[in-house]
Each structure stands twice: as C-alpha cells, then as structure tokens.
N, CA, C and O atoms as a GROMACS GRO file, in nm:
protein
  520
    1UNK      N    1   0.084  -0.118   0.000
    1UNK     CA    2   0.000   0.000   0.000
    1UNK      C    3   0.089   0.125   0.000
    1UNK      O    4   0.191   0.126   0.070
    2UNK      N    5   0.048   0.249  -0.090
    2UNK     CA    6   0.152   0.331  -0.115
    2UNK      C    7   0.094   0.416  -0.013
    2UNK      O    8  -0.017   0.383   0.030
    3UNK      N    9   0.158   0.531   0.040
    3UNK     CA   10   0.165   0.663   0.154
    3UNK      C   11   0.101   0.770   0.073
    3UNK      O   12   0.152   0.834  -0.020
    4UNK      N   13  -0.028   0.781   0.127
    4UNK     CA   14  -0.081   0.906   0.059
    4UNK      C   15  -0.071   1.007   0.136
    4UNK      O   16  -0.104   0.999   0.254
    5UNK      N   17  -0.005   1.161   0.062
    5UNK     CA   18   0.001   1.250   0.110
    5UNK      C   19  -0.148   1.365   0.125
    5UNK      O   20  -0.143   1.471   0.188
    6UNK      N   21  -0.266   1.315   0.055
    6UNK     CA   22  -0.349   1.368   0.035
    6UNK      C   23  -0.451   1.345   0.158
    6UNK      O   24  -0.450   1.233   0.211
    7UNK      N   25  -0.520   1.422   0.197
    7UNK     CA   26  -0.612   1.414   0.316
    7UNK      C   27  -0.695   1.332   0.299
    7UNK      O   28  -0.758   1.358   0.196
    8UNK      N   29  -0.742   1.214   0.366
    8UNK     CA   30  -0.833   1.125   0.338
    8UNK      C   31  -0.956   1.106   0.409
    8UNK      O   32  -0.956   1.079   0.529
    9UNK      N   33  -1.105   1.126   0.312
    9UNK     CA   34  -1.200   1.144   0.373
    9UNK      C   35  -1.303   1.035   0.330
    9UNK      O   36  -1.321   0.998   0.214
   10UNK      N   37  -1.378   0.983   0.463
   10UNK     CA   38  -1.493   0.877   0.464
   10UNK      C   39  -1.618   0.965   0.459
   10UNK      O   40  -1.651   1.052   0.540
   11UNK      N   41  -1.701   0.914   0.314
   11UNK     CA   42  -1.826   1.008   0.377
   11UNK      C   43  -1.909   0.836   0.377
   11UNK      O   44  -1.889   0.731   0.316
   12UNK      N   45  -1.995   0.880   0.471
   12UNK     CA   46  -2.129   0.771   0.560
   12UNK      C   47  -2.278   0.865   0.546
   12UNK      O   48  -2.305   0.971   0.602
   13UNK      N   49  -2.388   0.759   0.422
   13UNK     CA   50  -2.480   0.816   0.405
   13UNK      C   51  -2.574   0.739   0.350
   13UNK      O   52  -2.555   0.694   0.237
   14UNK      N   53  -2.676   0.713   0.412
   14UNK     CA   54  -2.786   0.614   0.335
   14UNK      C   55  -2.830   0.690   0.235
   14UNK      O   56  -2.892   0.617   0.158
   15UNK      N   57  -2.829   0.788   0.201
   15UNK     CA   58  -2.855   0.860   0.104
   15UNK      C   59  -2.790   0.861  -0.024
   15UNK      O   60  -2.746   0.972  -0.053
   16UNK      N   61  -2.770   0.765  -0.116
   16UNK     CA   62  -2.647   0.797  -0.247
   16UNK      C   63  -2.629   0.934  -0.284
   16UNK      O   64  -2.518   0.986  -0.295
   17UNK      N   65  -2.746   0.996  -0.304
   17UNK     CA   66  -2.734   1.139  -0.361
   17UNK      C   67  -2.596   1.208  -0.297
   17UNK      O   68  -2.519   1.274  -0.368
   18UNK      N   69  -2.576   1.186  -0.167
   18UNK     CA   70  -2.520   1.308  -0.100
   18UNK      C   71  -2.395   1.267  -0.156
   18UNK      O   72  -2.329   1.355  -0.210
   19UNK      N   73  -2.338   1.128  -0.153
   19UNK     CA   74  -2.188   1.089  -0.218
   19UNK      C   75  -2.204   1.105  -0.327
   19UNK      O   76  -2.117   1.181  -0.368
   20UNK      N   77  -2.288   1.067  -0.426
   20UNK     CA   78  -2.290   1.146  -0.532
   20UNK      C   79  -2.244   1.263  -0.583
   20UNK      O   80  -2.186   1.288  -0.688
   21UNK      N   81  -2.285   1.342  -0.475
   21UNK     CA   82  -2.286   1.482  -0.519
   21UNK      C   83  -2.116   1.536  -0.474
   21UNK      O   84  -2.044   1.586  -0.560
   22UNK      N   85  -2.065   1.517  -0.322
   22UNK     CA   86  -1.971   1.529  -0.279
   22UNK      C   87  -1.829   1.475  -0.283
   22UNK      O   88  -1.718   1.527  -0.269
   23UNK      N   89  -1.881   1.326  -0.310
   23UNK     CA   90  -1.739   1.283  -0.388
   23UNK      C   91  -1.656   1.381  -0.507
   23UNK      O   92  -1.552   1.446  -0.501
   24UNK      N   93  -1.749   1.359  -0.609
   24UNK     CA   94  -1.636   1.401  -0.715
   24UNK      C   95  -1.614   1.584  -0.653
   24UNK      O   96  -1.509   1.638  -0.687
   25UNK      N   97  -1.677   1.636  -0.599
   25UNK     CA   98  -1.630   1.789  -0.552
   25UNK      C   99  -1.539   1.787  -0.478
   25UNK      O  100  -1.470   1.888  -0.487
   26UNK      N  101  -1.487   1.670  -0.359
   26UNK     CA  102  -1.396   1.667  -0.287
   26UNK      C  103  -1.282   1.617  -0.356
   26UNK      O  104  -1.170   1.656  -0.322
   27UNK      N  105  -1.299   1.519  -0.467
   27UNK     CA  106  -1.213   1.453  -0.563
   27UNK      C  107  -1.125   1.591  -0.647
   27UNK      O  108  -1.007   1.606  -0.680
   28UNK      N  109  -1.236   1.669  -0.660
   28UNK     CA  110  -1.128   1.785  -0.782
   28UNK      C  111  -1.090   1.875  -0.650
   28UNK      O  112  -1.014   1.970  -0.672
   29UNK      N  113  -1.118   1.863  -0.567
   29UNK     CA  114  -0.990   1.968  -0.424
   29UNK      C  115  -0.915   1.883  -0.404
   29UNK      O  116  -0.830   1.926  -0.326
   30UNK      N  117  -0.892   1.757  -0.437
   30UNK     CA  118  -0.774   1.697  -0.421
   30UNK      C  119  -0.724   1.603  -0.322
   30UNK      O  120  -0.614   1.553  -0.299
   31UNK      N  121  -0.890   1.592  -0.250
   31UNK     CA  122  -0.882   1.451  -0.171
   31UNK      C  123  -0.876   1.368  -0.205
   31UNK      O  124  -0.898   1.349  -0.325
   32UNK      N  125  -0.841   1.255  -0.110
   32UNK     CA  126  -0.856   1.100  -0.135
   32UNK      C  127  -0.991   1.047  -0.058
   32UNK      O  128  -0.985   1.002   0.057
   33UNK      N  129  -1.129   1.058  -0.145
   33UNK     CA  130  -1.292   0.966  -0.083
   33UNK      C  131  -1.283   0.855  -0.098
   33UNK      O  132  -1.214   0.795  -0.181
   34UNK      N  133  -1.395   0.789   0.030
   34UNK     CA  134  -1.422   0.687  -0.007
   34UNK      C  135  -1.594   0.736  -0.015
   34UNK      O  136  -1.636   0.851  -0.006
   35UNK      N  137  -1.650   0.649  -0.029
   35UNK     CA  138  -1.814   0.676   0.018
   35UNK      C  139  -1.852   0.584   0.055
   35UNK      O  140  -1.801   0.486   0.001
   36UNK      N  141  -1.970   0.551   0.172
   36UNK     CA  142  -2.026   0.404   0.178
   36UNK      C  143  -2.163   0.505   0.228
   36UNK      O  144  -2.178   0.616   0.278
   37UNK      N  145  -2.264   0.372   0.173
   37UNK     CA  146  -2.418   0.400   0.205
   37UNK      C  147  -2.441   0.271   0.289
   37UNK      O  148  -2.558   0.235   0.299
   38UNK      N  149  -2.359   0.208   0.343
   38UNK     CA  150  -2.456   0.120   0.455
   38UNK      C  151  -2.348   0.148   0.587
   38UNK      O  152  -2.229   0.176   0.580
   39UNK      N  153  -2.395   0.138   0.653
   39UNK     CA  154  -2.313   0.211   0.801
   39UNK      C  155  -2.224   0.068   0.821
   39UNK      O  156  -2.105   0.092   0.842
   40UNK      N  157  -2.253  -0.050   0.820
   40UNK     CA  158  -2.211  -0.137   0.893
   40UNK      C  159  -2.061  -0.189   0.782
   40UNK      O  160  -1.950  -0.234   0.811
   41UNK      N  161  -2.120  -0.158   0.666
   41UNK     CA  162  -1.925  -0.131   0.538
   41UNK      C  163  -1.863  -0.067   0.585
   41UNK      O  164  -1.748  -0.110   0.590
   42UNK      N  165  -1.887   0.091   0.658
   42UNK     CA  166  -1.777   0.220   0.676
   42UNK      C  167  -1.786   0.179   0.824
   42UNK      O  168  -1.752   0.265   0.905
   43UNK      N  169  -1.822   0.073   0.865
   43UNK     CA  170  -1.796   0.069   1.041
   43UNK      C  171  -1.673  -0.015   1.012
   43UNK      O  172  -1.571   0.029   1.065
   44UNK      N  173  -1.656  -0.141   0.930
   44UNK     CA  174  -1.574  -0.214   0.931
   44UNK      C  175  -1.424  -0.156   0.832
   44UNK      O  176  -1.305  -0.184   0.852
   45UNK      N  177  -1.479  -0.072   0.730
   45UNK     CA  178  -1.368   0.043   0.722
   45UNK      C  179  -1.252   0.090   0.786
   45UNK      O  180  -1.131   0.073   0.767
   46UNK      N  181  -1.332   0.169   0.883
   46UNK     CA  182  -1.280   0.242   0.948
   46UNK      C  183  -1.207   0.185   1.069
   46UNK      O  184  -1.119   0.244   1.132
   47UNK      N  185  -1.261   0.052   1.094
   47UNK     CA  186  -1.100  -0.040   1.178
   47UNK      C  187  -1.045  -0.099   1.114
   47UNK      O  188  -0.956  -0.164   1.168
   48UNK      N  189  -1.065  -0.119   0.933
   48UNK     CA  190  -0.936  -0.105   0.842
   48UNK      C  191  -0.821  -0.016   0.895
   48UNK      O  192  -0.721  -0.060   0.951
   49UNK      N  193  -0.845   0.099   0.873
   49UNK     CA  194  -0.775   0.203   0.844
   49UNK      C  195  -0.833   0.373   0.898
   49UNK      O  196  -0.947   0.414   0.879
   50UNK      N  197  -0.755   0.429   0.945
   50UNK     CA  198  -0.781   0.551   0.972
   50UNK      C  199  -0.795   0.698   0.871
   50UNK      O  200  -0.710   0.732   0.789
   51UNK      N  201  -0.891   0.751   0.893
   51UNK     CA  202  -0.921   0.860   0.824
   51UNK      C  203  -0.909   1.018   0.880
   51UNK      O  204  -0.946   1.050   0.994
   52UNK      N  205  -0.873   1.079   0.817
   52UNK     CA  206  -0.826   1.214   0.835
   52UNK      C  207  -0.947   1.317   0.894
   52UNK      O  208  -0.946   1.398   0.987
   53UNK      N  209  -1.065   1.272   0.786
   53UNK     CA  210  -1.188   1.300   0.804
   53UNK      C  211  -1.304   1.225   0.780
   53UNK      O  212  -1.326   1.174   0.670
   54UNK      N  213  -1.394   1.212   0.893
   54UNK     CA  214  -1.535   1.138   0.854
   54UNK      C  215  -1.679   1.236   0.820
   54UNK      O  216  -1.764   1.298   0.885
   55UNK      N  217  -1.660   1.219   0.735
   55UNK     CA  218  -1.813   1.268   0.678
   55UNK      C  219  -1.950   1.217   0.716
   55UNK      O  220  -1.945   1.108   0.660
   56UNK      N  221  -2.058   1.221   0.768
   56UNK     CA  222  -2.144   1.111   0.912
   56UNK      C  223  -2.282   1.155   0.885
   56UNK      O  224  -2.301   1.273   0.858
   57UNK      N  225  -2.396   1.059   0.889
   57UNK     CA  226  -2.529   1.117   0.866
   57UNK      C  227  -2.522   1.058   0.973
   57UNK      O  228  -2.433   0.979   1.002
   58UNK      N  229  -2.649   1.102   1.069
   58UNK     CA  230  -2.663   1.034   1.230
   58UNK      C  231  -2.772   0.946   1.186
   58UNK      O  232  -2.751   0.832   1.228
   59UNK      N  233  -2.883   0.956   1.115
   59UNK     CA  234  -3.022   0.865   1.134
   59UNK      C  235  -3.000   0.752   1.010
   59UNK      O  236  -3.050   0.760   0.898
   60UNK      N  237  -2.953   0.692   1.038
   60UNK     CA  238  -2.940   0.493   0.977
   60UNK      C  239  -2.957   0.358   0.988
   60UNK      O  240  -2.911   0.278   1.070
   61UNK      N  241  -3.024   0.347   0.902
   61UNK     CA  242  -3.023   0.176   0.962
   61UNK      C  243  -2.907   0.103   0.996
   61UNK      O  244  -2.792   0.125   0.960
   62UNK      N  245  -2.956   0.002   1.079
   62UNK     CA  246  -2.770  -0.058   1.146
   62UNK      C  247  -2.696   0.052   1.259
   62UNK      O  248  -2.748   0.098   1.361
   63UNK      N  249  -2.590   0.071   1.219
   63UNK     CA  250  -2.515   0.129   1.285
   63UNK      C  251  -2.569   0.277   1.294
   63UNK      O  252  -2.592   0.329   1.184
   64UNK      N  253  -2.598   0.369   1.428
   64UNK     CA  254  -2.690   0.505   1.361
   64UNK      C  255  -2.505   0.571   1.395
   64UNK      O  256  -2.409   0.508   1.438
   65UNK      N  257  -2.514   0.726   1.353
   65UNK     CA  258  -2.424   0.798   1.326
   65UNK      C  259  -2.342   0.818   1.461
   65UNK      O  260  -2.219   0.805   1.469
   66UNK      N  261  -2.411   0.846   1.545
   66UNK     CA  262  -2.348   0.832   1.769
   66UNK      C  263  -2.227   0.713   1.757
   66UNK      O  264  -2.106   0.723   1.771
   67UNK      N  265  -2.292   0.626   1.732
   67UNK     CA  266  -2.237   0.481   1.758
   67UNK      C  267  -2.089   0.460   1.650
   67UNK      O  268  -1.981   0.407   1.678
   68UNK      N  269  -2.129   0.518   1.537
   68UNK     CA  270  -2.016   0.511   1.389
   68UNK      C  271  -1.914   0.658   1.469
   68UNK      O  272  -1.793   0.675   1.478
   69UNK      N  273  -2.014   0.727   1.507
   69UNK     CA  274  -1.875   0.835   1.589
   69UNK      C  275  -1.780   0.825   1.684
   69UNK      O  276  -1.668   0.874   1.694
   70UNK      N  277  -1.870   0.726   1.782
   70UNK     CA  278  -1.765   0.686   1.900
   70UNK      C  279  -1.686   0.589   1.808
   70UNK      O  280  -1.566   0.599   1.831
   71UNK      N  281  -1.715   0.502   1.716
   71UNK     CA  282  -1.605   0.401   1.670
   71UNK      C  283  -1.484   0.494   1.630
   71UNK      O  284  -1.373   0.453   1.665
   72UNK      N  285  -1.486   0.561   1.593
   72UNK     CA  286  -1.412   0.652   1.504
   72UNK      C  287  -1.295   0.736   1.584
   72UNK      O  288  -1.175   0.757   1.568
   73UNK      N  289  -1.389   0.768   1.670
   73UNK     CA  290  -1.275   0.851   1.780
   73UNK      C  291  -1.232   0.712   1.883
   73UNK      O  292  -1.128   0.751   1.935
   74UNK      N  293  -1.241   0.667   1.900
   74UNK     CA  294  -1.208   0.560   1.964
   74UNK      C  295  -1.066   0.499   1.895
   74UNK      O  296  -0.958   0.501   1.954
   75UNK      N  297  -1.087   0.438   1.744
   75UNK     CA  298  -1.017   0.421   1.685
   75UNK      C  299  -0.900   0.508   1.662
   75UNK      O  300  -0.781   0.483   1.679
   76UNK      N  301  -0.963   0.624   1.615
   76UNK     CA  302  -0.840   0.722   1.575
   76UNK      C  303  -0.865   0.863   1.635
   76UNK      O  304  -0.892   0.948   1.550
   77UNK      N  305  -0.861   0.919   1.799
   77UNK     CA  306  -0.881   1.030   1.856
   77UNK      C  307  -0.869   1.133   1.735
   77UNK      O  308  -0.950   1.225   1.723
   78UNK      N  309  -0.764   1.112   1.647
   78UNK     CA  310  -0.693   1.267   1.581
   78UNK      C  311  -0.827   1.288   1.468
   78UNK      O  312  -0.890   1.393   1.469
   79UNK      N  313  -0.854   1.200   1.392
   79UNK     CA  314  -0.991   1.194   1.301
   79UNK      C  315  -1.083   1.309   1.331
   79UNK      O  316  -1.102   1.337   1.449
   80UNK      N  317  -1.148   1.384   1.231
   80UNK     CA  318  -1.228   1.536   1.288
   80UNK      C  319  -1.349   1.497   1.220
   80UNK      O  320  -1.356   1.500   1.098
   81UNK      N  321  -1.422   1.470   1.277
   81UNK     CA  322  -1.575   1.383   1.197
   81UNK      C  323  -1.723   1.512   1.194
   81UNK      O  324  -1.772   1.589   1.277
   82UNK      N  325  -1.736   1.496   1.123
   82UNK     CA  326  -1.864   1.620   1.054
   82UNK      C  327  -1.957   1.567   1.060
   82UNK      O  328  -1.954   1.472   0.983
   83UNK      N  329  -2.084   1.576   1.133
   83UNK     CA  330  -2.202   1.543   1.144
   83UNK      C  331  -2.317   1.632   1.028
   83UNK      O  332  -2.339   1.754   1.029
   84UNK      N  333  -2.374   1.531   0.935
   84UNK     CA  334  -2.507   1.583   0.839
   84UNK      C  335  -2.583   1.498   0.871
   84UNK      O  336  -2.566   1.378   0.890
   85UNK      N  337  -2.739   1.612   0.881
   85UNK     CA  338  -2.812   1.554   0.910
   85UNK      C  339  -2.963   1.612   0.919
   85UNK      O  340  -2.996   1.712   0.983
   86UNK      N  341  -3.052   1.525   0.836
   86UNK     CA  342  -3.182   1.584   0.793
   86UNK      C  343  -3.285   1.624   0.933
   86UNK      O  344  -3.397   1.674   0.922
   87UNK      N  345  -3.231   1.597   1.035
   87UNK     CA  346  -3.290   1.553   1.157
   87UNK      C  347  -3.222   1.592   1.277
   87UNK      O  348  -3.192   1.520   1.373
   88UNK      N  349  -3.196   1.751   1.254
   88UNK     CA  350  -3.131   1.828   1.330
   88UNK      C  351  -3.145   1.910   1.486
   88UNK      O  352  -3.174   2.027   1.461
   89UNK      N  353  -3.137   1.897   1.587
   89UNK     CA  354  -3.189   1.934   1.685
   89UNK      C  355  -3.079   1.959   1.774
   89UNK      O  356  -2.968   1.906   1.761
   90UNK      N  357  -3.123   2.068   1.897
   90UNK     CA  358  -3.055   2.106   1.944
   90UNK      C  359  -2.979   2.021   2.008
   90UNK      O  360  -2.857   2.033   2.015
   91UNK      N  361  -3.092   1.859   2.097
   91UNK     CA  362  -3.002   1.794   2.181
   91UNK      C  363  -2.887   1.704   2.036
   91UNK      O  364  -2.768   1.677   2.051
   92UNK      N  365  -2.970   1.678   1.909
   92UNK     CA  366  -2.827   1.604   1.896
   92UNK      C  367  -2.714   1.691   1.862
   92UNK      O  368  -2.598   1.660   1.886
   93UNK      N  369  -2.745   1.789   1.811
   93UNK     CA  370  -2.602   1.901   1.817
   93UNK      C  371  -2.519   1.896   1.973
   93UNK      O  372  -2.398   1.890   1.999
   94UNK      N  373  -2.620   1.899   2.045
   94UNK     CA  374  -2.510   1.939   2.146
   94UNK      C  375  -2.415   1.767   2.231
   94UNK      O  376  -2.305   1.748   2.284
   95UNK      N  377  -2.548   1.672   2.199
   95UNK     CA  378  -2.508   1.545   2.197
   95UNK      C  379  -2.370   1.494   2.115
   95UNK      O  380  -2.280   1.429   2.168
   96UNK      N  381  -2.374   1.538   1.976
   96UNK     CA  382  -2.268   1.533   1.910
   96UNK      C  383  -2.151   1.612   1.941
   96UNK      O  384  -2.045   1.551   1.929
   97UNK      N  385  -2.144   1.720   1.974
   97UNK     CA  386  -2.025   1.812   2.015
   97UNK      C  387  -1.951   1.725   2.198
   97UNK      O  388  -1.846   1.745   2.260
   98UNK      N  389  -2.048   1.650   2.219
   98UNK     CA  390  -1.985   1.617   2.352
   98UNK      C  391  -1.941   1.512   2.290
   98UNK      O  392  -1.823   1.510   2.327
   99UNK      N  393  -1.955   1.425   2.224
   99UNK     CA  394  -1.845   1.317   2.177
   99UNK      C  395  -1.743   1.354   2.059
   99UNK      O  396  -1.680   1.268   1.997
  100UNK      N  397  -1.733   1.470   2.039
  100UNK     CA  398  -1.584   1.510   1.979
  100UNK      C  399  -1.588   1.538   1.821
  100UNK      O  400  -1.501   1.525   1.735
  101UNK      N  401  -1.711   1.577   1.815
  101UNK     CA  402  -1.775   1.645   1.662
  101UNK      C  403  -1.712   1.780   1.632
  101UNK      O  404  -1.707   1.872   1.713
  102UNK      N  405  -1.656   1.785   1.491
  102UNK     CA  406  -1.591   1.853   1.449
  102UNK      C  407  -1.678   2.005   1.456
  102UNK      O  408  -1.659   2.107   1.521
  103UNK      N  409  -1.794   1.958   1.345
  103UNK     CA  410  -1.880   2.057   1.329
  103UNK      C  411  -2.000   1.979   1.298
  103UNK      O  412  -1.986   1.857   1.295
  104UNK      N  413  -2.139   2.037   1.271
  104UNK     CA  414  -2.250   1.986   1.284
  104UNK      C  415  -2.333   2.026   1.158
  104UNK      O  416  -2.412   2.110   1.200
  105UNK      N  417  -2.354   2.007   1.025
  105UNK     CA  418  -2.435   2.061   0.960
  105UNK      C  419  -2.567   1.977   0.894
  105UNK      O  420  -2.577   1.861   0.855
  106UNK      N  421  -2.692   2.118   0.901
  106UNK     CA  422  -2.817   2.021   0.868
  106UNK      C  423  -2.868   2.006   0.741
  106UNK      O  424  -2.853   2.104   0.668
  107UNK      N  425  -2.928   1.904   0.692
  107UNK     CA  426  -2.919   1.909   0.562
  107UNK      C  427  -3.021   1.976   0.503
  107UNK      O  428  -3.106   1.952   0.588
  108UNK      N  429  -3.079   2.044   0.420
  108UNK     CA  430  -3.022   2.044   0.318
  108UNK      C  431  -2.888   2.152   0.323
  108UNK      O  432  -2.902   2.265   0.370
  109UNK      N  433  -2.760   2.106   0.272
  109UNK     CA  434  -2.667   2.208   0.294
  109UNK      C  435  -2.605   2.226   0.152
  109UNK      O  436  -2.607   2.141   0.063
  110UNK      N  437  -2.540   2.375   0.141
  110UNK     CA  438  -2.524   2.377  -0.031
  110UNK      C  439  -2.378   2.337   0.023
  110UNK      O  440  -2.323   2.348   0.133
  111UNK      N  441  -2.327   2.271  -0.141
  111UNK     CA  442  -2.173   2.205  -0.135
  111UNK      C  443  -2.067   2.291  -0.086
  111UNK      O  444  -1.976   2.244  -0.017
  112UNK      N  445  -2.072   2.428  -0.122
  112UNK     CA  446  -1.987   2.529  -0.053
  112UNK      C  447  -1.976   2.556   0.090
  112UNK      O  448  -1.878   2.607   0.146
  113UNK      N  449  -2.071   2.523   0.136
  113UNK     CA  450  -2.093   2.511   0.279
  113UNK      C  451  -2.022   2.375   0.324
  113UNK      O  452  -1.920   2.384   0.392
  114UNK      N  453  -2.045   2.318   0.307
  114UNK     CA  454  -1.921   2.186   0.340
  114UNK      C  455  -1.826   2.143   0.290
  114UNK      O  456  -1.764   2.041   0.321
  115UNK      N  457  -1.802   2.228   0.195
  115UNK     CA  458  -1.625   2.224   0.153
  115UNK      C  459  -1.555   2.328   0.237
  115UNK      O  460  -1.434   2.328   0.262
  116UNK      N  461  -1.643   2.419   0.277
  116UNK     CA  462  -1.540   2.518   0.381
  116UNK      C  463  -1.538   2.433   0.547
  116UNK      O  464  -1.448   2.446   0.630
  117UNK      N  465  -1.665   2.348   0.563
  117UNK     CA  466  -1.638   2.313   0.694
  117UNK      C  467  -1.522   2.210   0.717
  117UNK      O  468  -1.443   2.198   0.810
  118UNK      N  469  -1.542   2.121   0.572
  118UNK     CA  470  -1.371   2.031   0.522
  118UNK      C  471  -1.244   2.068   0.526
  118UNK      O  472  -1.152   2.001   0.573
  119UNK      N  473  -1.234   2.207   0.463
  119UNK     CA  474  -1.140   2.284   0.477
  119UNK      C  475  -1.074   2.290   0.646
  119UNK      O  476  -0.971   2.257   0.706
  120UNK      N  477  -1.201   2.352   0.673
  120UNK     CA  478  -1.187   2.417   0.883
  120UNK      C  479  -1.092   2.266   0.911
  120UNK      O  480  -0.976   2.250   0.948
  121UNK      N  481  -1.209   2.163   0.870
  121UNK     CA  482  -1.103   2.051   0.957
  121UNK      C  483  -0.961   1.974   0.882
  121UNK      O  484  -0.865   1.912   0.927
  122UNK      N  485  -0.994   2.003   0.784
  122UNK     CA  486  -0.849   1.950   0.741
  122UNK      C  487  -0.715   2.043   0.769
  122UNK      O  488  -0.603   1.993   0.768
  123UNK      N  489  -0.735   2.175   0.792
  123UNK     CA  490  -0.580   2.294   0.840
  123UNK      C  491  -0.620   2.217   1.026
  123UNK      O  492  -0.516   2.171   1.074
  124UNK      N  493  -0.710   2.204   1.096
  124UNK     CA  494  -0.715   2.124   1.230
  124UNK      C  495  -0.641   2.015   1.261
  124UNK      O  496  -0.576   1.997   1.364
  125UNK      N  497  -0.656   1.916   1.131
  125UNK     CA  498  -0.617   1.779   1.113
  125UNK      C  499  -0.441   1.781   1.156
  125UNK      O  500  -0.363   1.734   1.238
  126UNK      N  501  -0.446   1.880   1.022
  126UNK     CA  502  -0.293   1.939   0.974
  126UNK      C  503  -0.200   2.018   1.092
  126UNK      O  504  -0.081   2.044   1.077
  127UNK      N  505  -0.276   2.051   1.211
  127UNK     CA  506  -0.221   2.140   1.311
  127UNK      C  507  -0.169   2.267   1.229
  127UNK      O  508  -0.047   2.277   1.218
  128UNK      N  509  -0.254   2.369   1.167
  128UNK     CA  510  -0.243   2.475   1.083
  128UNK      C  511  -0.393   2.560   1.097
  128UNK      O  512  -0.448   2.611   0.999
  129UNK      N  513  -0.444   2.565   1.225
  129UNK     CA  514  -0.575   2.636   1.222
  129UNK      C  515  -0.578   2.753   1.154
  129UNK      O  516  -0.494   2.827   1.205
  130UNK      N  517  -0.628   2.800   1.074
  130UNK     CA  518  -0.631   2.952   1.063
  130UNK      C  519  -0.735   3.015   1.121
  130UNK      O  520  -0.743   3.138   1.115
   0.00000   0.00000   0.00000
C-alpha cells in the first residue's frame, strides 16, 4: 500500500445522492474519498484504516451515526468527523459536540458550505488552524 500524502475522507450516508454529489467535488480539491451508504461497510472500514476526516449522517439503519462516531474517535482520537443531518436538533447538536464532533451541519446544505467546513477541519487535522 503506497503513503498518501493527500487528506483522506470517509463520507457515511444512506442517502447515495449526497456521495454522489460530494465525492467528485472533494475529488477535484484533491482529496482521497471513499463513500459508503450502509453504516455497517464504513464501520468495518474504518478499523481497516484511519481517516483524516469522517463525513457522518446520524439517522441509519444498522449502525446510527453516535455509535459510527464513538467508533471513530475511539479508533483514531486525531480523526475530525462532521455530522449531516436531515434531523437536526438542538439535543443532537449538542449530543454530538460532547463526543468530539468537528462541526455539525443540517441538511439540506449547499456544497460550498461543506467544503469550507472540510477545509476548517483539514488545516485542524494538519495542526495549521487559521
């Protein structure tokens, strides 16, 4: 397996549309995606291998998004995981920020809006906050 220097991001979404849409936009900034639409593929993923960034819908069948978050930080503390989600509320915002959520956005969100919150966490990742 070769050493990628490129930031590597998991997005998690029963939704195809959303990888659809976000893959190839994160692909031409020059990441390395994966995408998975069943939680319980990107659960076993992600104790493959560690990711730079997780991309996370919370409401799923199987594994819901809480449970795929604690795996994640568990696995890899440094990982900065982004919560989307059609089903937005104050307690799971604030539910999510107590287990180590990067940032929190609800859907519907335009792509510019979460390429800058990608951004936020990848100079984080990088220890380069601006």
């Amino acid at each position: 397996m070769t050493t990628s220097t490129k930031t590597s991001i998991l997005i998690l979404d029963d939704e195809p549309i959303v990888s659809k849409r976000l893959q190839p936009a994160l692909e031409k900034m020059g990441y390395e995606v994966e995408s998975f639409y069943d939680s319980s593929r990107a659960m076993a993923r992600v104790l493959e291998r560690s990711f730079d960034i997780v991309v996370t819908d919370l409401k799923m069948e199987g594994v819901d998004g809480m449970q795929f978050l604690a795996a994640v930080k568990d696995r890899s503390p440094k990982t900065e995981v982004i919560v989307i989600t059609g089903f937005a509320t104050m307690d799971t915002a604030k539910e999510s920020m107590r287990k180590g959520v990067f940032d929190f956005l609800a859907k519907p969100f335009k792509l510019g809006e979460i390429q800058e919150v990608i951004r936020k966490a990848e100079a984080h990742v990088c220890g380069e906050d601006k």
